[in-house]
Residue frames as qw, qx, qy, qz and C-alpha x, y, z in Angstrom:
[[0.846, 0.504, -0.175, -0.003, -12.91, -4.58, 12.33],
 [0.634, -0.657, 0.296, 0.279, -9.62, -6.22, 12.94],
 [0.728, 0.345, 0.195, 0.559, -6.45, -6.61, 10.71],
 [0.308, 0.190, 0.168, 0.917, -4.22, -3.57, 8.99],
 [0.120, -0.573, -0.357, -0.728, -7.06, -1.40, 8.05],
 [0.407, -0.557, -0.689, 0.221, -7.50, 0.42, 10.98],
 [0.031, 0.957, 0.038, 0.286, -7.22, 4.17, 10.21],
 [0.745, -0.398, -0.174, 0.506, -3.74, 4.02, 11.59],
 [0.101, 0.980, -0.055, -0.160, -2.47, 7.69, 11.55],
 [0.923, 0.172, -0.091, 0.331, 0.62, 7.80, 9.60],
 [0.719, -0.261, 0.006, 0.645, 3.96, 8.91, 10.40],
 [0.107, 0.849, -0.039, -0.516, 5.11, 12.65, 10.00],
 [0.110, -0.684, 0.546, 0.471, 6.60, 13.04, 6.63],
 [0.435, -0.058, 0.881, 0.180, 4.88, 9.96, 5.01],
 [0.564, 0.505, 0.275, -0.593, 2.57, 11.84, 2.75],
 [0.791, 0.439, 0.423, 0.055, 1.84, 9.89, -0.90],
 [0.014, 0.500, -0.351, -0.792, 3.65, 11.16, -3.69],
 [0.244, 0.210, -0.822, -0.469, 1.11, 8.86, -5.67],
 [0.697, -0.002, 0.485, -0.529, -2.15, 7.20, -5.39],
 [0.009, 0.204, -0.952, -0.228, -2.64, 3.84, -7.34],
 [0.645, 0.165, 0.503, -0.551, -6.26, 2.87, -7.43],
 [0.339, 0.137, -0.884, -0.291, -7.52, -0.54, -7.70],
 [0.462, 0.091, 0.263, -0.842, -10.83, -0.48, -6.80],
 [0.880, 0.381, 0.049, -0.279, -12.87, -3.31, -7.98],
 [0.709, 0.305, -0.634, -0.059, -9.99, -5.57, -8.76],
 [0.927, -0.370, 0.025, -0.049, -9.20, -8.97, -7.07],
 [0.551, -0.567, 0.597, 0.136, -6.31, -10.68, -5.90],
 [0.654, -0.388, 0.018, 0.649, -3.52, -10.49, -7.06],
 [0.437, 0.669, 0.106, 0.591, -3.91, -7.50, -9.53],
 [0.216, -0.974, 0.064, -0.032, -3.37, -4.80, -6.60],
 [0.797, -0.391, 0.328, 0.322, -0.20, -6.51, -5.66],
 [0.758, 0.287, 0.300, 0.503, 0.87, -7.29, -8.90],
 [0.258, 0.827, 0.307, 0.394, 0.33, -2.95, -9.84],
 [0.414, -0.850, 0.325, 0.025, 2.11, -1.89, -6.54],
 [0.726, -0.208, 0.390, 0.527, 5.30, -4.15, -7.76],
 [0.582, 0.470, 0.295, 0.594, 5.49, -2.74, -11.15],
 [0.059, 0.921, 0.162, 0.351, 4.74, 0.99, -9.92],
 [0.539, -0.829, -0.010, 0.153, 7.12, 1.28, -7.01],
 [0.557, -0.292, 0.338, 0.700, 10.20, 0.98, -8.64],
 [0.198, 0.735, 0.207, 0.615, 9.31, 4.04, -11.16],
 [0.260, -0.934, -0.025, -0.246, 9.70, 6.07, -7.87],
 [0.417, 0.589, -0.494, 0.484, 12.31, 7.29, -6.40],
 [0.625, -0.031, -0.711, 0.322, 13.72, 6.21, -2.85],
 [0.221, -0.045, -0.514, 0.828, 12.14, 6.90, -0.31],
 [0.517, -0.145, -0.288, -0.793, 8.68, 7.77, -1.96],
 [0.285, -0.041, 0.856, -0.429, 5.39, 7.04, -0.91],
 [0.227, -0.027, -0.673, -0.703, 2.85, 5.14, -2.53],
 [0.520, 0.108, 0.504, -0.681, -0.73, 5.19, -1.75],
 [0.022, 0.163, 0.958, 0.236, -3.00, 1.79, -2.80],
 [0.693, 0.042, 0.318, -0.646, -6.78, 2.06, -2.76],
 [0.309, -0.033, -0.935, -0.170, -8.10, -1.97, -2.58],
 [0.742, -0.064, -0.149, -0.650, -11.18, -2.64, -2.15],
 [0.793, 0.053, -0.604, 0.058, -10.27, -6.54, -2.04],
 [0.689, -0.686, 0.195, -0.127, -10.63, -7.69, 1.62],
 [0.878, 0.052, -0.045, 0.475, -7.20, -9.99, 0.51],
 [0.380, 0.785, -0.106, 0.478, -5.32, -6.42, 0.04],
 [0.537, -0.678, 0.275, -0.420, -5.60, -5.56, 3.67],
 [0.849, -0.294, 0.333, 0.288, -3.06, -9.23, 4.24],
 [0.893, 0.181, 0.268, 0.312, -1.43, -9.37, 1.05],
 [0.383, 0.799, -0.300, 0.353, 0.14, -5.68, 0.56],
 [0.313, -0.788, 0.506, -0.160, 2.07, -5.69, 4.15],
 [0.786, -0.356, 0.506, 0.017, 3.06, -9.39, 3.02],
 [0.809, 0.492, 0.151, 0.284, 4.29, -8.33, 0.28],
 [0.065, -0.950, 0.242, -0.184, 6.18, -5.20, 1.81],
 [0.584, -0.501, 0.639, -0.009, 7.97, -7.89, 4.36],
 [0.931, 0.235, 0.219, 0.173, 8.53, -10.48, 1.39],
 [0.451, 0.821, -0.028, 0.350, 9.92, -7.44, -0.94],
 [0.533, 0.049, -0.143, 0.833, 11.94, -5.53, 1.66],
 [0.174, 0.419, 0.257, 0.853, 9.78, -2.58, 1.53],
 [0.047, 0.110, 0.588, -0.800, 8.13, -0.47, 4.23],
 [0.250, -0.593, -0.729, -0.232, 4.62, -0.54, 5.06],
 [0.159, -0.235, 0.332, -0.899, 3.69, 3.00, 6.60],
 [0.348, 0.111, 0.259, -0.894, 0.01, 3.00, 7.04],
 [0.046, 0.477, 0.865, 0.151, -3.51, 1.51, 6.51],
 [0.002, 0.038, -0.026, -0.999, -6.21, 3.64, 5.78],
 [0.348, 0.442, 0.821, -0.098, -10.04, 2.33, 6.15],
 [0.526, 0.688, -0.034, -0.500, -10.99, 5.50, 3.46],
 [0.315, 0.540, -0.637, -0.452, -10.28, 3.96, 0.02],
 [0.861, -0.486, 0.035, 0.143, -9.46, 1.51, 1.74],
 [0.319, 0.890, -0.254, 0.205, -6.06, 2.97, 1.27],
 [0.905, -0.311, -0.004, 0.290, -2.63, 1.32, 1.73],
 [0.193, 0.877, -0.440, 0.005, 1.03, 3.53, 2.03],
 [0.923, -0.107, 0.017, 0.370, 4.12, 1.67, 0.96],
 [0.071, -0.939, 0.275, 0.195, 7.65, 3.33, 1.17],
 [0.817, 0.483, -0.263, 0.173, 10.09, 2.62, -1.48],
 [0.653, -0.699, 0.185, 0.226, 12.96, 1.40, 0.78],
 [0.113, -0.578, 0.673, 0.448, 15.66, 0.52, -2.46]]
C-alpha cells in the first residue's frame, strides 16, 4: 500500500495523550473532529485519529501543513493518525 499509512514507527516521546475515533465516518467529519479537539489540549500533546476513510490517510497531514501543526505518525492499525499540537 502506498501513501501515509505505512506503520511508520513513531518518534520517542510521541505517545497519544488521546485517541479520537472516527471510524465509519466520511470526509470531512475526521478532519473537521481533529480541528475542534486539538486545541482543548495542551501544547505539545498528542492526538491519536482512527479513520477508516481512505481520504483521512491525504487529508489529516494536509491539514497538519495547512494548520501549522505536526504530523508524527501513521499507523495502518485503526488506521490511526498522531498529530502534535504545535500552538
Amino acid at each position: 500500500m502506498s501513501g501515509p499509512v505505512g506503520g511508520t514507527a513513531p518518534p520517542e516521546g510521541t505517545a497519544p495523550v488521546e485517541v479520537l475515533d472516527c471510524r465509519g465516518q466520511r470526509c470531512p467529519l475526521p478532519v473537521i473532529k481533529l480541528a475542534r479537539r486539538l486545541p482543548e489540549l495542551p501544547v505539545g500533546a498528542v492526538l491519536r485519529v482512527l479513520a477508516d476513510d481512505p481520504a483521512a490517510a491525504v487529508d489529516i497531514p494536509a491539514w497538519c501543513r495547512m494548520r501549522g501543526q505536526e504530523f508524527v505518525a501513521a499507523h495502518e492499525e485503526g488506521p490511526g493518525y498522531d498529530v502534535r499540537r504545535v500552538g
